[in-house]
DRENFI-441511 format. One record per atom (N, C-alpha, C): x, y, z; residue number from 1; atom name. Coordinates in Angstrom, 3 decimals, m for minus. Each point is the difference from the previous one (the first is absolute). Layout:
BEGIN
<node <X, Y, Z>, NUM, 'CA'>;
...
//
This chain:
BEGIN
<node <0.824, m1.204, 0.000>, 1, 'N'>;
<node <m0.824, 1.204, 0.000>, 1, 'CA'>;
<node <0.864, 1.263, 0.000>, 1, 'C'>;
<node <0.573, m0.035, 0.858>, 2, 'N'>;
<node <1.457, 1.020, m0.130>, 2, 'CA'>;
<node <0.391, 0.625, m1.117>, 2, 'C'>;
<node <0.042, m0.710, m1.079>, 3, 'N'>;
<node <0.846, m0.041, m1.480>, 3, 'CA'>;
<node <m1.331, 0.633, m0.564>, 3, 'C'>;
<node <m0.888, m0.451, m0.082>, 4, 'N'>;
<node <m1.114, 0.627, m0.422>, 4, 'CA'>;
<node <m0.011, 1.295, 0.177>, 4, 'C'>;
<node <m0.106, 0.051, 1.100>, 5, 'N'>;
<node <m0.045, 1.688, 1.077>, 5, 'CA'>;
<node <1.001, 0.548, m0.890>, 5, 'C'>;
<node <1.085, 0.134, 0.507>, 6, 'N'>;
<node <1.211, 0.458, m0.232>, 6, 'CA'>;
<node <m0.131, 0.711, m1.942>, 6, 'C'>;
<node <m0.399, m1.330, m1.071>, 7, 'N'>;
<node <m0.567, 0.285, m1.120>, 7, 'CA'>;
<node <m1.110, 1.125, m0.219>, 7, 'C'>;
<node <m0.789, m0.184, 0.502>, 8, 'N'>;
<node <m1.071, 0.985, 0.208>, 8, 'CA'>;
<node <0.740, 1.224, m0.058>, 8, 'C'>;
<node <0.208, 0.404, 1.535>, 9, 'N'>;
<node <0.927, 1.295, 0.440>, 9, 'CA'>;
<node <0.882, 0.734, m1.267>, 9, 'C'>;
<node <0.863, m0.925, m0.665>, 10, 'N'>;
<node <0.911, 0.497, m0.530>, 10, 'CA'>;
<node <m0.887, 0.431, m1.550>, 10, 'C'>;
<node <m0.812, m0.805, m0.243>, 11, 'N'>;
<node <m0.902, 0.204, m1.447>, 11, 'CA'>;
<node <m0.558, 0.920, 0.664>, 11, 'C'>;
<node <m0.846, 0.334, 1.072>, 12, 'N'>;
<node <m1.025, 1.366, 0.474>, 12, 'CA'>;
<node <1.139, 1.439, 0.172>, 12, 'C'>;
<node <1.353, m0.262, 0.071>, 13, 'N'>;
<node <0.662, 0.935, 0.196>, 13, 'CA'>;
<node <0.668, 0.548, m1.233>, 13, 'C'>;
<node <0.092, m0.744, m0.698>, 14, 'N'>;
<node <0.194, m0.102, m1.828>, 14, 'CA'>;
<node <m0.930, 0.950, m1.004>, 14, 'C'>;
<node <m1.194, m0.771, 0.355>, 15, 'N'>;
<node <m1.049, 0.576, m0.910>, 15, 'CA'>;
<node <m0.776, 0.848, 0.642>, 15, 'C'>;
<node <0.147, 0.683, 1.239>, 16, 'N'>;
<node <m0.310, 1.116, 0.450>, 16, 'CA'>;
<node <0.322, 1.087, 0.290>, 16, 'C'>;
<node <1.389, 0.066, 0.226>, 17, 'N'>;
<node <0.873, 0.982, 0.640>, 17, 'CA'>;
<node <0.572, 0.311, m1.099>, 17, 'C'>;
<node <0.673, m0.856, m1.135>, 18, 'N'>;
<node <1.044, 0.435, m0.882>, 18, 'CA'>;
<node <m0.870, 0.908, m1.009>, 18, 'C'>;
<node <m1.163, m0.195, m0.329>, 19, 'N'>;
<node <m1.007, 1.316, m0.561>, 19, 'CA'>;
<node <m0.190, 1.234, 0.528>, 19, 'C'>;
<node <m0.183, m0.027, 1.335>, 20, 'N'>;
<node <0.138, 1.397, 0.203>, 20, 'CA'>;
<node <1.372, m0.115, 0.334>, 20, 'C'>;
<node <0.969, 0.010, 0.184>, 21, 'N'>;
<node <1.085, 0.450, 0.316>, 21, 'CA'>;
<node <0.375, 0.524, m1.517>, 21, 'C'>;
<node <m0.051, m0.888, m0.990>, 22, 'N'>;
<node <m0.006, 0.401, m1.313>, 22, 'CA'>;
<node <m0.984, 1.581, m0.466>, 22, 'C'>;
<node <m1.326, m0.561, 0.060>, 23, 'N'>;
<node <m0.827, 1.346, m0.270>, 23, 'CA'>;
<node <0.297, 1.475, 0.868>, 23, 'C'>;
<node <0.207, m0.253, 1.377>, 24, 'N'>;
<node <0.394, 1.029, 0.740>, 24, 'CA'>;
<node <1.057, 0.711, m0.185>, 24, 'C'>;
<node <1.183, m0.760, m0.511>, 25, 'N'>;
<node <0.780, 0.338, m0.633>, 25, 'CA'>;
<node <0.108, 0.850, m1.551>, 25, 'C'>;
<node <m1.124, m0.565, m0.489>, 26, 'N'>;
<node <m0.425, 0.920, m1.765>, 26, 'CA'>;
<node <m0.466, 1.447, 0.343>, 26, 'C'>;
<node <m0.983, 0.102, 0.916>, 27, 'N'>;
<node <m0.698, 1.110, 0.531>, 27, 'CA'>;
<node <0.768, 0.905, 0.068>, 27, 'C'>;
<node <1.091, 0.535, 1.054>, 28, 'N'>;
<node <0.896, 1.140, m0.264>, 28, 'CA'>;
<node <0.055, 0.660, m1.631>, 28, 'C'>;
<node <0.621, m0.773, m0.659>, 29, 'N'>;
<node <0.470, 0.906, m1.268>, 29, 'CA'>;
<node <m1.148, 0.062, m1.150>, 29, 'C'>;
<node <m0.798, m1.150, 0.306>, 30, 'N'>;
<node <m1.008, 0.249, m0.549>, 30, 'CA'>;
<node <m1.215, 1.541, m0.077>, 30, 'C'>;
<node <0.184, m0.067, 1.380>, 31, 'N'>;
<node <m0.490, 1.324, 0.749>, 31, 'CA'>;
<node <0.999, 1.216, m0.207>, 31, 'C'>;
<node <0.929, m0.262, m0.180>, 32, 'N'>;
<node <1.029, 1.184, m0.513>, 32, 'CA'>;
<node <m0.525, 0.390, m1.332>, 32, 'C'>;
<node <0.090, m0.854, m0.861>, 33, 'N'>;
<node <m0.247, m0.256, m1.415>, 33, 'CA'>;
<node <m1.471, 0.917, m0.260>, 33, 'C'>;
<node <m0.847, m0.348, 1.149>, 34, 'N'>;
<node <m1.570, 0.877, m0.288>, 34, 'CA'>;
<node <0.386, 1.307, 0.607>, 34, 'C'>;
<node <0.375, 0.468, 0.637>, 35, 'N'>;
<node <0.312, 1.017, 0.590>, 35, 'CA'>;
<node <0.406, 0.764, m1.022>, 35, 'C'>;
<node <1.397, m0.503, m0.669>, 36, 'N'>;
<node <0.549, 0.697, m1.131>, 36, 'CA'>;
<node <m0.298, 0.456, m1.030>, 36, 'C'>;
<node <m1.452, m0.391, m0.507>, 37, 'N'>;
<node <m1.000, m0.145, m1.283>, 37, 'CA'>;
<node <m1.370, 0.301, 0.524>, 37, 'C'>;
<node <m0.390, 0.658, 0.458>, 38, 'N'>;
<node <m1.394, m0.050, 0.605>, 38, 'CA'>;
<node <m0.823, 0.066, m1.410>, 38, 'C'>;
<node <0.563, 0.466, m1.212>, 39, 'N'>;
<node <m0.725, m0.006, m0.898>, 39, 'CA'>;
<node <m0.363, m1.567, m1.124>, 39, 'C'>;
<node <0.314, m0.946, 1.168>, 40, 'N'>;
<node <0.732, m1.402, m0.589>, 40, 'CA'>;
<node <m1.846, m0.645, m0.688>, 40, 'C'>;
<node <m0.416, 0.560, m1.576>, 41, 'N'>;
<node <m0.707, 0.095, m1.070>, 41, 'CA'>;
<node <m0.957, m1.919, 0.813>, 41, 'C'>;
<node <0.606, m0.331, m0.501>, 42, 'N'>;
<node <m0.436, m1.656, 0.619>, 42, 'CA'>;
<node <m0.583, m0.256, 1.018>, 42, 'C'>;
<node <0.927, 0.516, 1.224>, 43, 'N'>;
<node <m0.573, m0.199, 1.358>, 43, 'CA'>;
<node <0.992, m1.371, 0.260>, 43, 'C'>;
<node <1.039, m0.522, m1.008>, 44, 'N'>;
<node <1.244, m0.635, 0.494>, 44, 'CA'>;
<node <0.229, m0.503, 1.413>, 44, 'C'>;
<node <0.849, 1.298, 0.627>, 45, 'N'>;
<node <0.427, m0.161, 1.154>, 45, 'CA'>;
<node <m0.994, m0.427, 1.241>, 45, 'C'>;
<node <m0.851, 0.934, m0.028>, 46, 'N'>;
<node <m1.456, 0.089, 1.105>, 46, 'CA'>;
<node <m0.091, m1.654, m0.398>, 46, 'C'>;
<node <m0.370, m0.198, m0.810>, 47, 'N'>;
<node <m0.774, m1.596, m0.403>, 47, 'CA'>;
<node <0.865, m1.216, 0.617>, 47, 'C'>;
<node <1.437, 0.643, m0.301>, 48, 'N'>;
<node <1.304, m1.127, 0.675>, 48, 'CA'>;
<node <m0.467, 0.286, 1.516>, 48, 'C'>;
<node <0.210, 1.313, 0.544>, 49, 'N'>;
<node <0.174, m0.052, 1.374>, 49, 'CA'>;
<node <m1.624, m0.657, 0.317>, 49, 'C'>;
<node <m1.142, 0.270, m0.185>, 50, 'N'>;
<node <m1.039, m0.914, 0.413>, 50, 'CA'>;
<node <0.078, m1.407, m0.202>, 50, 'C'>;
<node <0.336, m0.535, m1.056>, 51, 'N'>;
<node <0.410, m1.631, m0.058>, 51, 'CA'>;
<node <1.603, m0.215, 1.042>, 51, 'C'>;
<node <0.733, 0.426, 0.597>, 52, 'N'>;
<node <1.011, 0.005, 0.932>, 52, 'CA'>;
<node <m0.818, m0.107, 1.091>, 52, 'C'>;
<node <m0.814, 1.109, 0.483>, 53, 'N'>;
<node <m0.869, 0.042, 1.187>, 53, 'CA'>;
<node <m0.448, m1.015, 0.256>, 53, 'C'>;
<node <m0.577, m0.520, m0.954>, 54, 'N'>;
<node <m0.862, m1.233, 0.097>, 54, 'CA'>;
<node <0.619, m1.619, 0.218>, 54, 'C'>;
<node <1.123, m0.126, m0.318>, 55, 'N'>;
<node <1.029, m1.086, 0.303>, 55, 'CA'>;
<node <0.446, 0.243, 1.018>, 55, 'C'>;
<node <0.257, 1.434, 0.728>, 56, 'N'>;
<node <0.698, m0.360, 1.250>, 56, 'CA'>;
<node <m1.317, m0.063, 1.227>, 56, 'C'>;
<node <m0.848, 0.038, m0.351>, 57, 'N'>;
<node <m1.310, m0.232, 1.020>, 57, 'CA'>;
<node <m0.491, m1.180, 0.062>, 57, 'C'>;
<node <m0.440, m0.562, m1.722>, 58, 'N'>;
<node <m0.305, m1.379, 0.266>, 58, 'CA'>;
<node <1.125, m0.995, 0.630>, 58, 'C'>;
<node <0.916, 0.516, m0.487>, 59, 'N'>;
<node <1.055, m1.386, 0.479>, 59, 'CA'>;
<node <0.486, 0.079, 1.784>, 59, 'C'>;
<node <m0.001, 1.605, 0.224>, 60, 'N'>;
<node <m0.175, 0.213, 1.363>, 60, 'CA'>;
<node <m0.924, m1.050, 0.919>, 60, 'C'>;
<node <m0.976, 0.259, m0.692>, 61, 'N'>;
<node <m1.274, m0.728, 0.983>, 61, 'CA'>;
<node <0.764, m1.641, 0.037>, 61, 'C'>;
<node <0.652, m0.882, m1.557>, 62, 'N'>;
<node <m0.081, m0.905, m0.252>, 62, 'CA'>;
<node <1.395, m0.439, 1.180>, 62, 'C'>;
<node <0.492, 1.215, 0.109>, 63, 'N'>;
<node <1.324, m0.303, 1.022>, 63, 'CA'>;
<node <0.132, m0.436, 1.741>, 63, 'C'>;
<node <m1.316, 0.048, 0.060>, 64, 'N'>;
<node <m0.457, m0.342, 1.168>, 64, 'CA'>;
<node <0.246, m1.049, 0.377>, 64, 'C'>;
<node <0.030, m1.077, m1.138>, 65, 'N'>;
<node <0.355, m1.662, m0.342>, 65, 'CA'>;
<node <1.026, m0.028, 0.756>, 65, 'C'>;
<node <1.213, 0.760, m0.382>, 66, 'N'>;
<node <1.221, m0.163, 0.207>, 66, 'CA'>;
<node <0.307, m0.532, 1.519>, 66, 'C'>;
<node <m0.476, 1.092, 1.188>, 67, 'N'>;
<node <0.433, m0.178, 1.231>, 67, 'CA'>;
<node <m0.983, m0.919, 0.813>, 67, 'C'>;
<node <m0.742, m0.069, m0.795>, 68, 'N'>;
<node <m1.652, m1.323, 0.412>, 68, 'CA'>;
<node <0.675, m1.566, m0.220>, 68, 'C'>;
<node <0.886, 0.261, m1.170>, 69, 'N'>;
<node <0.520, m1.558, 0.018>, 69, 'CA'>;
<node <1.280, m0.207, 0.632>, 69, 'C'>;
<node <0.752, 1.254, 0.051>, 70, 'N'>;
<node <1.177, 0.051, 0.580>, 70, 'CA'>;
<node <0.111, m0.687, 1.493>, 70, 'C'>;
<node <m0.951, 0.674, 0.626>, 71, 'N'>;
<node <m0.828, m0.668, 1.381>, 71, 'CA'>;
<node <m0.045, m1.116, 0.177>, 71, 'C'>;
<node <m0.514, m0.310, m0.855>, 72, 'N'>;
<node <m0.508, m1.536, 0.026>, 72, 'CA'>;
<node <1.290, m0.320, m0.594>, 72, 'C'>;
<node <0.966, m0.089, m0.364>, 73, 'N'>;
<node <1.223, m0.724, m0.656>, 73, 'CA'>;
<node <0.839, 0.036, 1.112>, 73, 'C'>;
<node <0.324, 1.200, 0.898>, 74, 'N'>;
<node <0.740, 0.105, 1.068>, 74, 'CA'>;
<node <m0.426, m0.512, 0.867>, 74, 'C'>;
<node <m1.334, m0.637, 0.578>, 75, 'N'>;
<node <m0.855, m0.429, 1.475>, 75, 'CA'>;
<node <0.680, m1.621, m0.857>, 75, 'C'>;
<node <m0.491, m0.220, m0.887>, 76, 'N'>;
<node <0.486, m1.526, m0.493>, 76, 'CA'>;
<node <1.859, m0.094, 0.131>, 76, 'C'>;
<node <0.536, 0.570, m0.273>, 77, 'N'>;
<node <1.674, 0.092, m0.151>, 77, 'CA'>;
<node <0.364, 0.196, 2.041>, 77, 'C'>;
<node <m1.182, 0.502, 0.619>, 78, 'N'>;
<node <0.592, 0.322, 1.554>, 78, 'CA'>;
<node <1.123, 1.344, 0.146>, 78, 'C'>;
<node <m0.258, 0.659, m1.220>, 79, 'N'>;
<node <1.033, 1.541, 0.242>, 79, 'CA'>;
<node <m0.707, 1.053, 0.283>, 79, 'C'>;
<node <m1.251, 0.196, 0.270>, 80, 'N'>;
<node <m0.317, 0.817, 0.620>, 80, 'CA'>;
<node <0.615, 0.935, 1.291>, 80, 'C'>;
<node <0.761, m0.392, 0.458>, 81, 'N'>;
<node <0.403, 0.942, 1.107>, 81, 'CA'>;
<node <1.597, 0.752, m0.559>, 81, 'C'>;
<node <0.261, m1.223, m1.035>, 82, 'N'>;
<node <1.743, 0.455, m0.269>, 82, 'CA'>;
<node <m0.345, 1.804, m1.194>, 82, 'C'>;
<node <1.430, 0.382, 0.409>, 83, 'N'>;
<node <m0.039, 1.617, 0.289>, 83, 'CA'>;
<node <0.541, m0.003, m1.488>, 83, 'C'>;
<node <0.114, m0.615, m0.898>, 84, 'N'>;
<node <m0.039, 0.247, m1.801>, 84, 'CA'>;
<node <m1.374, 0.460, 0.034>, 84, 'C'>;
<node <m0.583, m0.955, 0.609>, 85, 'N'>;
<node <m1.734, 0.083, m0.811>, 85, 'CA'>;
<node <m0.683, 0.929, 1.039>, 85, 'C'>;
<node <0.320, 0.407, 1.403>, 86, 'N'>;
<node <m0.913, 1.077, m0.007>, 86, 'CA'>;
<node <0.648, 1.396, m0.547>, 86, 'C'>;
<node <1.584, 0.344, m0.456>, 87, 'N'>;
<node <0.590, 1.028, m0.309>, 87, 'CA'>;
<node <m1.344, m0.290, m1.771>, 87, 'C'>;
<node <m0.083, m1.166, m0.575>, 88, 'N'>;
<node <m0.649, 0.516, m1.411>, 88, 'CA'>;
<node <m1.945, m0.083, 0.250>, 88, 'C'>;
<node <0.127, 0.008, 1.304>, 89, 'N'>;
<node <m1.715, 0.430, 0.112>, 89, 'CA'>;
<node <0.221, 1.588, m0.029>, 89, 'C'>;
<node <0.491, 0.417, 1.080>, 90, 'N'>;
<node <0.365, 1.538, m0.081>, 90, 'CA'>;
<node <0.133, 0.430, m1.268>, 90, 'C'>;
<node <0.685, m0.775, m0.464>, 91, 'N'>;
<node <0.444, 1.117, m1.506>, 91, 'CA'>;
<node <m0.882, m0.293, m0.598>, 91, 'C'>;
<node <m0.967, m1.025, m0.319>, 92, 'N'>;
<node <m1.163, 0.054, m0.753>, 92, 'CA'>;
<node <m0.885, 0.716, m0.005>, 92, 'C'>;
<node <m0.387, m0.203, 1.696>, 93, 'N'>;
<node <m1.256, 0.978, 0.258>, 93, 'CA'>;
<node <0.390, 1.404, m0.311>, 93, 'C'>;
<node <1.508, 0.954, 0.198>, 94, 'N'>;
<node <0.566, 1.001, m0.754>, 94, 'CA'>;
<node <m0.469, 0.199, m1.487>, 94, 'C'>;
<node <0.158, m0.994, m0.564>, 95, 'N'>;
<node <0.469, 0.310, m1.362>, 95, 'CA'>;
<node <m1.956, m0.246, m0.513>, 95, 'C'>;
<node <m1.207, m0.725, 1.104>, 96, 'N'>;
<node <m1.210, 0.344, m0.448>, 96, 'CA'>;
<node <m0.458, 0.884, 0.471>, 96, 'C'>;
<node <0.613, 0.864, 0.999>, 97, 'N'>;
<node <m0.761, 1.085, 0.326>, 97, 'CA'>;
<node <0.447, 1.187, m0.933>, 97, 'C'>;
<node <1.749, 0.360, m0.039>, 98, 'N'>;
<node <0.231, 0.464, m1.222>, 98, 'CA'>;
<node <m1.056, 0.026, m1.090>, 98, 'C'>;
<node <m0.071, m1.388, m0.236>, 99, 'N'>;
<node <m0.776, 0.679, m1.264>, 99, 'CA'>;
<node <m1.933, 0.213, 0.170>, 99, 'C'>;
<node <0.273, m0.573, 0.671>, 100, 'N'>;
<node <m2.172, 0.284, 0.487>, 100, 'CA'>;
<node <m0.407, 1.586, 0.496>, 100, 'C'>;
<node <1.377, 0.624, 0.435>, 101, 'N'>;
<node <m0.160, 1.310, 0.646>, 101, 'CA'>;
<node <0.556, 1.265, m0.562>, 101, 'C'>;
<node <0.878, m0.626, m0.939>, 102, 'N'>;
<node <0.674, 1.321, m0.469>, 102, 'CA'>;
<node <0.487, m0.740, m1.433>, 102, 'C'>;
<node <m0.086, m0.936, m0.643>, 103, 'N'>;
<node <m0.053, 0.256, m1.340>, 103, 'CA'>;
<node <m0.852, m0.422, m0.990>, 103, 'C'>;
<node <m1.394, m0.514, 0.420>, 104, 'N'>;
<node <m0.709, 0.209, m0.543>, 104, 'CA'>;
<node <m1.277, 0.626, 0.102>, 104, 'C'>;
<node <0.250, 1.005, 1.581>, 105, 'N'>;
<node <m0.865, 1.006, m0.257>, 105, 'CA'>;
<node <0.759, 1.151, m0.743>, 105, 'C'>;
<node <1.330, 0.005, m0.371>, 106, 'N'>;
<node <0.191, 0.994, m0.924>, 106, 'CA'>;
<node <m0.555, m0.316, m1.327>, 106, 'C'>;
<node <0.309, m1.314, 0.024>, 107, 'N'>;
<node <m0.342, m0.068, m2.047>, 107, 'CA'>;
<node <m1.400, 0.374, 0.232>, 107, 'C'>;
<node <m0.908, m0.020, 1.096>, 108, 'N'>;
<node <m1.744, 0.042, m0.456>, 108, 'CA'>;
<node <0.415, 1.518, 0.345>, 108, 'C'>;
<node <0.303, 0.883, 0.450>, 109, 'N'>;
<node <m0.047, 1.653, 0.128>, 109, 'CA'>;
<node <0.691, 0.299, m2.013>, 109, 'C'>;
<node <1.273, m0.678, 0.066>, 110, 'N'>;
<node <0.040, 0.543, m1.909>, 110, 'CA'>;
<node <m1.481, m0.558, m0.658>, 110, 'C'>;
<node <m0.222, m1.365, m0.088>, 111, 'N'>;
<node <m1.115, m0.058, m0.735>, 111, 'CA'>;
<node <m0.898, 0.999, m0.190>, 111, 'C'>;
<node <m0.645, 0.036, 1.576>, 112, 'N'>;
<node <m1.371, 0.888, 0.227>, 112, 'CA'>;
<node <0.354, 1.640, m0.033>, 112, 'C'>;
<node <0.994, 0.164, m0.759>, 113, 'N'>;
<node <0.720, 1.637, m0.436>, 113, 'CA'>;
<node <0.093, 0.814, 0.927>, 113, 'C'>;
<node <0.813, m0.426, 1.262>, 114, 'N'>;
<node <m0.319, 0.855, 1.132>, 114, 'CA'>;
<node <0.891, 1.480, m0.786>, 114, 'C'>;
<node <m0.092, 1.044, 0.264>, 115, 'N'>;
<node <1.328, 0.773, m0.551>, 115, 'CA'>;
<node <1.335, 0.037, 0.885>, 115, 'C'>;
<node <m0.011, m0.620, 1.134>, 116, 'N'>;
<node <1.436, 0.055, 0.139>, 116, 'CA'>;
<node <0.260, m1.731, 0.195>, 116, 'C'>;
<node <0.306, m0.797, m0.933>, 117, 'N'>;
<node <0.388, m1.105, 0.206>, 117, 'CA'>;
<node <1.267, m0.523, 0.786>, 117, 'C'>;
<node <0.082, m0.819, 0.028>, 118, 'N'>;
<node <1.183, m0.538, 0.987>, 118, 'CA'>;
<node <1.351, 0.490, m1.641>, 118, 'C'>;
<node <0.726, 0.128, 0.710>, 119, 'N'>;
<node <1.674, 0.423, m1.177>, 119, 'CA'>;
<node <0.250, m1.763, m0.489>, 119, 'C'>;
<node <0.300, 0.051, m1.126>, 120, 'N'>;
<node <0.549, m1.119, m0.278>, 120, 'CA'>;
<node <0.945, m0.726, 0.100>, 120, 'C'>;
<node <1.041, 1.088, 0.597>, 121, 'N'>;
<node <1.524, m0.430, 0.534>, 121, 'CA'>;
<node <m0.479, m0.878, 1.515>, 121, 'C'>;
<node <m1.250, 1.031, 0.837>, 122, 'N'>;
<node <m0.001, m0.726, 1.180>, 122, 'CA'>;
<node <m0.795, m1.207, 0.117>, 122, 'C'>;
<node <m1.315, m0.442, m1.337>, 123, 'N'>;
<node <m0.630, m1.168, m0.271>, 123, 'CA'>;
<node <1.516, m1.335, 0.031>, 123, 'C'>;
<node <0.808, 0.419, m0.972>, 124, 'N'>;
<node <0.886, m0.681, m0.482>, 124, 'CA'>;
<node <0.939, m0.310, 1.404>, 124, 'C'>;
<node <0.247, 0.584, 0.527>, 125, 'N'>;
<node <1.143, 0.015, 1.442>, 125, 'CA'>;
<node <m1.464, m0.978, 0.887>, 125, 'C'>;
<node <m0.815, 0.413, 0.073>, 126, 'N'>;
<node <m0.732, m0.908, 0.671>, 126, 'CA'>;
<node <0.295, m1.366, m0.593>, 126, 'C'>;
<node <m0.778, m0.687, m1.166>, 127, 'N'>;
<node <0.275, m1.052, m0.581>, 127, 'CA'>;
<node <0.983, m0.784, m0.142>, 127, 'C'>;
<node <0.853, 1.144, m0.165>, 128, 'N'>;
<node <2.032, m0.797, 0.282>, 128, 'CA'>;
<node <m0.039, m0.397, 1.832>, 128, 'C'>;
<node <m0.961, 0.195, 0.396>, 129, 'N'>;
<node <0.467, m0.371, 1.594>, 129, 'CA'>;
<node <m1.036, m1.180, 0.640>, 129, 'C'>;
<node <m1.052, m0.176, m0.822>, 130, 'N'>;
<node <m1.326, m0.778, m0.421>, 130, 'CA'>;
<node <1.035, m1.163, m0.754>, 130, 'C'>;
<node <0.739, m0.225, m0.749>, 131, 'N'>;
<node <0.894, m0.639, m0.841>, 131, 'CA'>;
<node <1.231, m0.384, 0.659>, 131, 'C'>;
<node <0.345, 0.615, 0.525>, 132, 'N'>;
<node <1.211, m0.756, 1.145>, 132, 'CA'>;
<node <m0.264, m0.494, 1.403>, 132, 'C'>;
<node <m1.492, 0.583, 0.724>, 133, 'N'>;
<node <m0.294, m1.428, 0.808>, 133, 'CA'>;
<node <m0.096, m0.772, m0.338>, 133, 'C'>;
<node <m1.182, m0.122, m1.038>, 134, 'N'>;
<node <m0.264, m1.925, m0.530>, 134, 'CA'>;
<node <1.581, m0.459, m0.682>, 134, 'C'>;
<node <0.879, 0.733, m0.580>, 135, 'N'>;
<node <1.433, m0.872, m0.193>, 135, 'CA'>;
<node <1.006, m0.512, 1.146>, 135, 'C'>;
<node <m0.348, 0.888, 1.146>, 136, 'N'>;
<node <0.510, m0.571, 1.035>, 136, 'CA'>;
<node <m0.748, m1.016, 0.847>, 136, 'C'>;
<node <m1.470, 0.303, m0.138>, 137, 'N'>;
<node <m1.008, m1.757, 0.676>, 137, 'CA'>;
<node <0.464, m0.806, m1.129>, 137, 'C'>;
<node <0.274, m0.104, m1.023>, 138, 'N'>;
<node <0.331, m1.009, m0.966>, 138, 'CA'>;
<node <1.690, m0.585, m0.012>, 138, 'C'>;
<node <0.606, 0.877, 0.355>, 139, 'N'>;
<node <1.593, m0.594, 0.584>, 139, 'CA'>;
<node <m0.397, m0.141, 1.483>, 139, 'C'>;
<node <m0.428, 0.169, 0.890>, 140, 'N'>;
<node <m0.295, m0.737, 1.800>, 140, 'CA'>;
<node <m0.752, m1.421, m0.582>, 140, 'C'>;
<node <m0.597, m0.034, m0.963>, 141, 'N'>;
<node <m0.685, m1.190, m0.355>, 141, 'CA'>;
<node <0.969, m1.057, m0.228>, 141, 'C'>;
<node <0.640, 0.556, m1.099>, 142, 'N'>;
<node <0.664, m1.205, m0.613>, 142, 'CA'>;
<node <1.395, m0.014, 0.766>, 142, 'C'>;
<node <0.399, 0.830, 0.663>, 143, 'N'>;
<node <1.618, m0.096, 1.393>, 143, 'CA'>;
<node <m0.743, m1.123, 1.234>, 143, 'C'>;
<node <m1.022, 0.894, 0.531>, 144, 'N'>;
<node <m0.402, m0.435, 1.062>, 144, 'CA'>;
<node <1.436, m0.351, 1.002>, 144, 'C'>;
<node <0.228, 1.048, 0.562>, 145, 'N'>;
<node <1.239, 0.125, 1.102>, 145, 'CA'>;
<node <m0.583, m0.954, 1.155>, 145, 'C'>;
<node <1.113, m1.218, 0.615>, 146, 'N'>;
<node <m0.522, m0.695, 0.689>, 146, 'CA'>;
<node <m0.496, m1.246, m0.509>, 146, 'C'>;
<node <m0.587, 0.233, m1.114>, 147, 'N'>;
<node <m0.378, m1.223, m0.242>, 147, 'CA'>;
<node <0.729, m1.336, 0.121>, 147, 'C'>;
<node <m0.429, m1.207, 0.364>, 148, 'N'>;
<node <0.414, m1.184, m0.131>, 148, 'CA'>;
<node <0.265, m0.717, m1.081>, 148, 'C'>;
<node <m0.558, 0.427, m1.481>, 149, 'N'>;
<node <m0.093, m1.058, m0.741>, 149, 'CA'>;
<node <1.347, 0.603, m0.855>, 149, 'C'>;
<node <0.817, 0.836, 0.303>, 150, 'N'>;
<node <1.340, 0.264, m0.414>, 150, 'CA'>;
<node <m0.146, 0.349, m1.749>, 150, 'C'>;
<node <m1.306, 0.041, m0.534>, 151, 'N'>;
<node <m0.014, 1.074, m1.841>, 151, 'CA'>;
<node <m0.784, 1.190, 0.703>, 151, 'C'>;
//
């Protein structure tokens, strides 16, 4: 069951996280890009940044998977208490509040045309920091300091 778990986790952390980390990542310059052209004939950019919006929300929600099976992979493995895995609960729950609180209520303030939107340098500095927790829960994952099974 373990192996299962463990499968799960790593596919729910795959196909959830690496989309928005990806899309969240497009958003900055994308949003630069509309900024720069407001006269953009198509509606181009706006259309990118609403289909961006929309990948990093659905898959948000879908990311929930991630620490639901993680749970259950760690209560089965008995590491629950060891200090890899609560240092990458912390950084998770970081890196979902990050983005539940401050970067994607910015992308819905650009959408909904607030006039002073969030700067795109500071969307982007957010996201680069949204992007290096989950790379560091993903190296505590696969180090796991302490561990016994020596990979």
């Amino acid at each position: 069951m373990t192996k299962v778990l463990l499968s799960l986790h790593v596919l729910a952390a795959l196909l959830a996280v690496g989309p928005v980390a990806v899309a969240a990542s497009m958003f900055p310059p994308t949003l630069r890009r509309a900024l720069a052209g407001p006269g953009d004939g198509d509606g181009t950019a706006r259309t990118t940044l609403r289909t961006l919006h929309r990948i990093c929300r659905v898959y948000a929600g879908i990311g929930v998977a991630v620490p639901l099976f993680g749970f259950a992979t760690a209560g089965s493995l008995r590491v629950l208490g060891d200090g890899w895995l609560i240092a990458s609960i912390v950084l998770t729950a970081a890196a979902a509040a990050l983005l539940a609180l401050l970067i994607l209520p910015a992308q819905d303030r650009v959408l909904d045309g607030d006039p002073n939107p969030v700067a795109p340098g500071r969307l982007a500095m957010l996201t680069g920091v949204f992007n290096l927790l989950w790379a560091t829960v993903t190296v505590l994952m696969i180090i796991r300091p302490g561990s016994t099974t020596g990979a």
